[in-house]
Structure formats: C-alpha cells, structure tokens
C-alpha positions in Angstrom: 36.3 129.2 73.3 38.0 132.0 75.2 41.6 131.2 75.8 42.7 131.0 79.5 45.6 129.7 81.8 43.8 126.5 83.1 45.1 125.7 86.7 45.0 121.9 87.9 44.2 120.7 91.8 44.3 117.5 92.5 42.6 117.7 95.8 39.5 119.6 97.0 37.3 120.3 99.3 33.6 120.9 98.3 34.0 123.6 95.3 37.5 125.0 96.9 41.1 123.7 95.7 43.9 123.1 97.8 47.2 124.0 97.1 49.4 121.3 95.6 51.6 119.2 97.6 50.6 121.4 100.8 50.8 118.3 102.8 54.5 118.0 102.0 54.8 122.1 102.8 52.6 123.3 105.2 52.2 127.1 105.0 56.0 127.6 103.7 54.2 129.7 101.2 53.3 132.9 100.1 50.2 132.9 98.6 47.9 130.5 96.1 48.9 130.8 92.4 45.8 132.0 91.7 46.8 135.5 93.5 49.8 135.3 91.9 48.2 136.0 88.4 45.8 138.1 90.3 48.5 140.7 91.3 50.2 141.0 87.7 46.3 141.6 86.7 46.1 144.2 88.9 49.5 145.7 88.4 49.1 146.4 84.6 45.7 147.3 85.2 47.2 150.0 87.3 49.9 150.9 85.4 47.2 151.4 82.3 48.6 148.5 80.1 45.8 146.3 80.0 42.2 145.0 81.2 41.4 144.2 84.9 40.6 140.8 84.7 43.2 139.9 81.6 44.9 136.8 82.5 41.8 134.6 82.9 41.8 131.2 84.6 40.1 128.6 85.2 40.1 125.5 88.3 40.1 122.0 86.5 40.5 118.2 88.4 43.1 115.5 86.3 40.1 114.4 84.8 39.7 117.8 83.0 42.8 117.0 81.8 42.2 113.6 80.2 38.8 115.0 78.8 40.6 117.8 77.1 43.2 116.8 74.7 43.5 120.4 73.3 44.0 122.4 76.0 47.4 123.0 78.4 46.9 122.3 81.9 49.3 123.8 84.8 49.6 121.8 88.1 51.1 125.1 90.4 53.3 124.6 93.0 53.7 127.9 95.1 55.7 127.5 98.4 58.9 129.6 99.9 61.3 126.7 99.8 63.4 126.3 97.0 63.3 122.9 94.5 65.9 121.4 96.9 64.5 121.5 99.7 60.8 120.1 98.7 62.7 117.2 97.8 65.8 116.3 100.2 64.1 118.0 103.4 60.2 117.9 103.1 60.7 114.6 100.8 58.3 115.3 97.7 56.6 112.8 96.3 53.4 113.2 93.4 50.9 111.1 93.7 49.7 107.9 91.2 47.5 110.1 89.9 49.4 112.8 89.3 52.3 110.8 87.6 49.9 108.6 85.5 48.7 111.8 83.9 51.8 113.1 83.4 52.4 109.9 81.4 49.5 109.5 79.5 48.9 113.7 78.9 51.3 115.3 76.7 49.0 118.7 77.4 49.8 118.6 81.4 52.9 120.3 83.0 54.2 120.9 86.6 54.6 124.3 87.3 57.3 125.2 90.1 56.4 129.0 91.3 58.9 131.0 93.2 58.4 134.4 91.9 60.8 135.8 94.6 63.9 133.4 95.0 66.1 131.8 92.4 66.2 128.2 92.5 69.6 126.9 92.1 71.5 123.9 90.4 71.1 121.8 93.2 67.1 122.2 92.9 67.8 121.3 89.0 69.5 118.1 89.7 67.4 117.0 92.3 64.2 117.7 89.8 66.6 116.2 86.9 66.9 113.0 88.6 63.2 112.6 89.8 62.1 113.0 86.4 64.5 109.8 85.1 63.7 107.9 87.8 60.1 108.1 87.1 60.4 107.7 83.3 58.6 111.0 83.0 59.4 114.1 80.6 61.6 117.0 81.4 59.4 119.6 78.7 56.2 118.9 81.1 57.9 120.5 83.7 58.2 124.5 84.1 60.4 126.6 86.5 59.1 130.1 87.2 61.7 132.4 89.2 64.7 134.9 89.2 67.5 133.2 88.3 69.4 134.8 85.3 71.5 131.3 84.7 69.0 128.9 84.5 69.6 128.5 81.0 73.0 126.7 81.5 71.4 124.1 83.4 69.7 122.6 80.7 73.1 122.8 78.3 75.1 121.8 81.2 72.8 118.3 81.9 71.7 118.0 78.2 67.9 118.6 80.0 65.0 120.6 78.5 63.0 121.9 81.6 61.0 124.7 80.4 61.7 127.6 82.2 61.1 132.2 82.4 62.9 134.3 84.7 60.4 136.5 86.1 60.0 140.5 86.4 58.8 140.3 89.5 60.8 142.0 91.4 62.5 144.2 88.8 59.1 146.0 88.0 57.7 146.1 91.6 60.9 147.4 93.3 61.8 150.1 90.6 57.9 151.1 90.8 58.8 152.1 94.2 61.7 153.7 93.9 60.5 155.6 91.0 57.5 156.8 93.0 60.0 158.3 95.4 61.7 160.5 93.0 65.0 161.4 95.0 66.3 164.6 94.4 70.3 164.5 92.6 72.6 165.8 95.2 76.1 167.4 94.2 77.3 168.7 97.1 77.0 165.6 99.8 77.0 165.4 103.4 77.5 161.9 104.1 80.5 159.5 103.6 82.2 158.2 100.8 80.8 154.9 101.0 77.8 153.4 101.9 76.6 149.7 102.8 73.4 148.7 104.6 73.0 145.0 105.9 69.9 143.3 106.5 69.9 139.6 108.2 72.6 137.5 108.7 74.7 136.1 106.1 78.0 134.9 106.2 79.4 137.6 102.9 77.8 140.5 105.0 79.7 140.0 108.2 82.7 138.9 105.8 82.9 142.2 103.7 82.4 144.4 107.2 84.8 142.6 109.2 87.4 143.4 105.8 86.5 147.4 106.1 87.4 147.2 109.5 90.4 145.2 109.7 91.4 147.6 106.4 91.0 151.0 108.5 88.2 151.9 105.7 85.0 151.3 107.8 85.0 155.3 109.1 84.3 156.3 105.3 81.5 153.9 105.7 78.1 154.8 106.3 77.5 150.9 107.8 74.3 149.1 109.3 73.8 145.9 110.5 70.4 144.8 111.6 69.7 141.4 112.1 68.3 141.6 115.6 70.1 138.5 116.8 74.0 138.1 118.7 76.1 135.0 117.4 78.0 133.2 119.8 82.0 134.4 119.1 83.1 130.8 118.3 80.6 131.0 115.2 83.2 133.1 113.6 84.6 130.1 111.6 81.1 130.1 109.6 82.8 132.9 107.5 84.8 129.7 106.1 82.1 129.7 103.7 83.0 132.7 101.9 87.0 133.9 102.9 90.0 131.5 103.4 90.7 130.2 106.3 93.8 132.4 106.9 91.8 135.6 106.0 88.9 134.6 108.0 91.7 134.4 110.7 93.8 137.6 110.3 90.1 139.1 111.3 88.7 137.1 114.5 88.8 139.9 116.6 86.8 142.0 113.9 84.1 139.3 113.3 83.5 138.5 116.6 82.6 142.2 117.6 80.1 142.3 114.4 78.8 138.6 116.2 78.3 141.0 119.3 75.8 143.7 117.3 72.0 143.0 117.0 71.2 146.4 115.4 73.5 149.0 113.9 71.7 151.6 112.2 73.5 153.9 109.5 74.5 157.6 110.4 70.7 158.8 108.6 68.8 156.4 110.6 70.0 156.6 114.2 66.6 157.8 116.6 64.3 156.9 113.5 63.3 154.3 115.3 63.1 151.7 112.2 63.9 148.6 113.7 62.8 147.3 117.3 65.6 145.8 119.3 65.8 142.7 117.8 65.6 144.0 114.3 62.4 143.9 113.6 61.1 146.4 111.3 58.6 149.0 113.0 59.0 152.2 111.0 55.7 154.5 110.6 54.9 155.0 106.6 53.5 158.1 107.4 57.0 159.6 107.6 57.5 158.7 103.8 56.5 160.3 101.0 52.9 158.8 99.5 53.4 156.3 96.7 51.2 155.7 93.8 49.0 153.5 93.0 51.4 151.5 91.1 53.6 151.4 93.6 51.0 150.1 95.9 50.0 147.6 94.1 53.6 146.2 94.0 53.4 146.0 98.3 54.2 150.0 98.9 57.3 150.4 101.1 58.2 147.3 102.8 61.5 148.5 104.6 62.3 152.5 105.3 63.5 153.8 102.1 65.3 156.9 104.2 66.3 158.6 100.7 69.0 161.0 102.8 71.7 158.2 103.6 72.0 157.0 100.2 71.8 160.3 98.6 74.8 161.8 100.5 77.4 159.2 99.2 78.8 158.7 96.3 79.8 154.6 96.5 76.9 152.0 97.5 78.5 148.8 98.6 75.5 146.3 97.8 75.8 142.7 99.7 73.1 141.0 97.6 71.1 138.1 98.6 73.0 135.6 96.7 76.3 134.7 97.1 77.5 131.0 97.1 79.4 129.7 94.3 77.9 126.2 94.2 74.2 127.5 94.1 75.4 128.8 89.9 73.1 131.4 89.9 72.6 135.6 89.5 69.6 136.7 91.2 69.0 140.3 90.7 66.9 141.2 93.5 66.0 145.3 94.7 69.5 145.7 96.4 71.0 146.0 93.1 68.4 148.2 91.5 68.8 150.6 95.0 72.3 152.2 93.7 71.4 153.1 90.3 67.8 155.0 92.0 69.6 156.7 94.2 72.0 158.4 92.2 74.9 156.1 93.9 78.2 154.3 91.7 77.1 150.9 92.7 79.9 148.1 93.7 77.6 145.1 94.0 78.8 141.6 96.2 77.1 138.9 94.7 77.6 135.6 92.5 79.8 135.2 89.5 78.5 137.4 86.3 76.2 139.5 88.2 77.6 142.4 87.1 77.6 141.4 83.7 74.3 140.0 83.3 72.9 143.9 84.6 74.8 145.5 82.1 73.9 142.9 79.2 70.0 142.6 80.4 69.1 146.4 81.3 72.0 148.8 80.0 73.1 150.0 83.1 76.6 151.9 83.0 78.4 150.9 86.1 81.2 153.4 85.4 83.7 151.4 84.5 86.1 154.5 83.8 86.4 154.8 87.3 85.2 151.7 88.9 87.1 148.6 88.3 84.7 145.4 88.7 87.0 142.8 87.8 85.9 140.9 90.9 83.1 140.5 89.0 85.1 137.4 87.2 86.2 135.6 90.0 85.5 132.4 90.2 85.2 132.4 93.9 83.1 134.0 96.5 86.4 135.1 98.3 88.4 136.4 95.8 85.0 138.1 94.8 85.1 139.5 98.6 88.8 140.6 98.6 88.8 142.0 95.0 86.2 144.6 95.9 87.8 145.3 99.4 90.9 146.4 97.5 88.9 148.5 95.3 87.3 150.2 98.1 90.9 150.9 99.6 91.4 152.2 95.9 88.9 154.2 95.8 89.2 155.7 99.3 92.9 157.0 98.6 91.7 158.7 95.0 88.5 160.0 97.4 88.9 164.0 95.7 88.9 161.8 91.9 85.3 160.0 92.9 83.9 163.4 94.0 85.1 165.1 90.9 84.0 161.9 88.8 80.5 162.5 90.0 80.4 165.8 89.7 81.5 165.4 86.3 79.2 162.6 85.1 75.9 164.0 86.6 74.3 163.2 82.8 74.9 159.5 83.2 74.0 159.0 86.7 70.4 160.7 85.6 70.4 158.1 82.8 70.7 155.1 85.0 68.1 156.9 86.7 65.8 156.7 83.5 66.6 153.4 83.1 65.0 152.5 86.6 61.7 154.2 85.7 61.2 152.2 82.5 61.6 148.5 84.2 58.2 149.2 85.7 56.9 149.0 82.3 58.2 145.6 81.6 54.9 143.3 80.1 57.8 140.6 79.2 55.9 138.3 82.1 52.4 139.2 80.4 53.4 138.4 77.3 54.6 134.9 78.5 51.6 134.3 80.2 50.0 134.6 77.5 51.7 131.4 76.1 50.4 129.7 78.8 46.6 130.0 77.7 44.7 127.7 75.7 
C-alpha cells in the first residue's frame, strides 16, 4: 500500500468534507488543509525538488479510523484564530464521536494548522487543560505553526504535545525577495534609518512616538499606514508596552501619531500604494516580474519599493509579535526584509528573537557595531527603550555606521546568500513525510 497523509472529516455532505469544527469558526480561515499540502506540492515542484503530486492524501470518516489499526489518521483544524481563542471566545467543543475515538484509537491525532501565526502559551494551557479534563492524551495532539518557543511549553507544563515549527513563511517570503535581486548600494541617498509600519499595534506607535520625542525621527525614513484615526484618549493603550511615566512624558507625540491614517515613507510618497484608508492598491506591473517560485509562494503581496530600503543603512523592524505574556518568537518576513536589502537590521520583537535568528539561520547581525542587548530584556519596554537609546547611539556615531558599511560590504552580501538558500528549505517535506502511513 502506497503511503499517504490520511486526512479525517467527521462531517460530509454527499462525497465532499467539511472543514472541522467550522460550526465553531465560520470562515475565520484561510483555506482547507487539503490546499495547504497542495501549495507545498506545488512549491517544490516548482522549485525542482520533487514530484507534482508528492504529498498524497487521502479523505477518511472515524470509521476509517477504527477499521484501520495501522495507519495514522489527522483530524485538521485550519482556521485564522489562534488555540485561545477557539476555546475561550468561539467556545470549542469535539464531539462524542470525535473524543470516543480519540480514546479508543491510539493511531488518531488532532492536528491544529496555523501555518501563518504563532500560537502562544495561553493557546497551550487552554489545549493543556482540555485534554485533562477529558481524560484524553497530549501525544494525539499536534500543533503546526511559527513559533520558535514552543518547545518550552511542553518542559515548562511537563506536557508532550507534538508539535513542528513551520517554513512557511521563511521559504515563501525569501523566494520573493530573492526574485527581486536588489542591487548593493554604497553611496546612499536616503536617511540613516529606516522603519515602515503596517497596522496598528501598540509597540509601533510606542517606538515612533520615542523617535520623536528623542529628536531622532528626521534621520528616519518613517511610514505609518493603518488607514484608521484613534481617538487621543486611546493613548493610554501604549500601557501595554512602556511605563506609565514614559507613556506620559510622550502624550503629545502619541496623540499626533493617533491623528495619521497613512504616512507613506520619503520613496513612496505619489506611488499611490495605499488608498486613504490604508488599503493596499499598488499596480504589480510597476515591479519587477517574479518567478515562478516566487509565484507560487503568493507573488508580491505588499509594494516591495526596493529604493527606500536600499538607501539606508539601519532598518528599524517592529515585528508582529511583541507581548511578553504570549512567550513566543515568531519570525515572520519583517525580519528576513533587512538582511535582503542589504540593511543592519535592529529588530523590535519578543524576548530571544534575535538570538533564535542567529542560532537557527547564521545571520551576522553585526554585533561589532550594533549592540542588541535589548534583545535580553525581559520586558517589552525595556526592549522598546533599549533600542531607542541605541538608535540615539547610533545617530551621534552616524560617519562610523557609513564607514562600517562601507567597510563590511562582504558580510552584508553574505547575509544576502543566506536569504537565497531558505527558499530551499525541504525541513517541512521531510516532516510530512512522517505524517504518512
């Protein structure tokens, strides 16, 4: 018998499957798990590592499950929402049926997909708990997604939930930006710094508000699109990530950033990217035409204007992930962006994220010039602060970063290298492979 991943419905209608626990999520999805296996098939078809059609699957009932002893069985959950919120807000509950098997069928695991996020600790607990409660067993559950610490978890609650970090969006974002091939530029036109902002969150308006109130915004290349105002009271939602005092000593600053729907950067003003209300609306046709790998991975998804991160030297990331009590490092294409553009990268994000890059892909984050102490921190807000003083460091030794650059051309191209490799990453294609029976 060929081997293949054998996918489990429990409802149907006629000969088609519905997605698991849909009535719980509605269409807070992306797309059926089936596609999911579908792109990867694709994508290393593409990218000439394997067959079409080389993850095989197969749509069984629970009763397929009972009937075959011998074979693994995956019951897919593929939604948007993170672990924690199936359960406290859209209240998730398997069925009978669904929970008998899981007690009588060693060879039948819950699958939670969410190839894009990073489900946090919270999600873990909440899944920890419904497990005890109903006497199940945590190695017939299995957590697909992209966070780097999940791992602790399991030492930290004495669990074993099966779990892989995905490549998801480590090969399809570096496929893209190694389709684009920007040019290495010396001599720079732009600012110092760079740091583009897309949506609200509250470490974005924090680590703006902190390069204005420090005079260092005007070596800034800045954008803020989120295509909505705040109300100027909301400023105290930056409690989340400063102190209180801090978040104070910058009302004034806050409040005007509250005031902004779009700020585009200095490269993208009359480019007409975003619509007023942030919205993006940019014509592909102006970019460069990608490959078919690149394609494959969703082509360009925002304006990838190579020109304002090429002409300066620093790129400020504010990555998707911030909070402290979420305990995780997701890695997502913001952090991959500085090292494909040729830019020293300063990165805001969780606890370790810094250190997991280095540890997980080699990047050399220049630490001969760059101090990323913050990195250590403990705290969103010291994290904040930390890197606002190293900016102010950096500004004031502005002639030393140029001359750095200038001088370190070899290992900027090498970061570079590393970025066109991750494409080739099969680790996800060799796990799936695990999966078949």
């Amino acid at each position: 018998m060929d081997k293949k991943i054998r996918l489990v419905f429990e409802k149907w209608e006629g000969n088609k499957p519905l997605p698991n626990c849909s009535e719980f999520f509605g269409t807070d999805g992306f797309r059926y798990e089936d596609g999911f296996f579908d792109f990867y098939e694709r994508y290393y078809h593409t990218l000439g590592k394997y067959e079409r059609h080389s993850i095989p699957r197969t749509f069984n009932t629970l009763k397929d499950v009972y009937e075959n002893e011998n074979l693994e069985f995956y019951f897919c959950i593929k939604t948007a929402l993170s672990i924690d919120q199936m359960f406290k807000e859209r209240k998730l509950l398997f069925s009978e049926k669904v929970l008998d098997c899981l007690r009588k069928c060693r060879n039948f695991t819950i699958v939670f997909l969410t190839e894009h996020e990073s489900d946090d600790e919270f999600g873990y607990s909440e899944l920890k708990n419904y497990i005890k409660k109903n006497g199940l067993n945590d190695n017939q559950f299995m957590l697909l997604n992209n966070n780097g610490n999940f791992q602790n978890y399991n030492l930290k609650y004495d669990g074993n939930i099966r779990f892989n970090q995905l490549q998801l969006i480590p090969i399809t974002s570096t496929s893209i930006f190694s389709d684009l091939k920007p040019p290495l530029i010396v001599e720079k036109t732009g600012k110092l710094f760079i740091c583009h902002n897309k949506s609200s969150k509250p470490h974005r308006y924090a680590t703006l508000a902190l390069l204005h109130k420090r005079g260092l915004i005007d070596d800034v290349n800045w954008s803020l699109v989120t295509g909505q105002v705040r109300p100027p009271e909301d400023y105290i939602w930056l409690e989340e990530v400063l102190p209180k005092d801090v978040v104070k000593s910058c009302e004034e600053e806050i409040k005007q950033l509250f005031s902004i729907k779009v700020k585009e950067s200095d490269y993208e003003i009359n480019k007409k990217y975003f619509s007023d209300n942030g919205e993006i609306i940019f014509d592909r046709n102006e970019f460069p035409e990608l490959g078919d790998v690149a394609m494959e991975s969703g082509g360009l998804l925002i304006p990838e204007d190579s020109f304002s991160y090429m002409n300066s030297y620093v790129n400020i990331v504010t990555e998707s992930q911030f909070r402290d009590d979420f305990n995780v490092i997701h890695v997502s294409e913001k952090s991959f962006r500085p090292f494909a553009y040729y830019n020293l990268p300063i990165i805001v994000a969780t606890q370790n994220h810094i250190k997991y890059m280095k540890n997980k892909y080699g990047f050399d984050f220049y630490d001969d010039l760059i101090n990323h102490d913050y990195d250590n921190s403990e705290s969103i807000g010291g994290r904040i602060t930390m890197i606002i003083d190293e900016v102010s460091r950096l500004k004031n030794k502005k002639e030393e970063v140029i001359k750095f650059y200038k001088d370190n051309t070899h290992r900027l191209i090498k970061n570079q290298k590393i970025i066109s490799e991750i494409k080739n990453n099969t680790d996800d294609y060799e796990f799936f492979k695990t999966m078949m029976s």
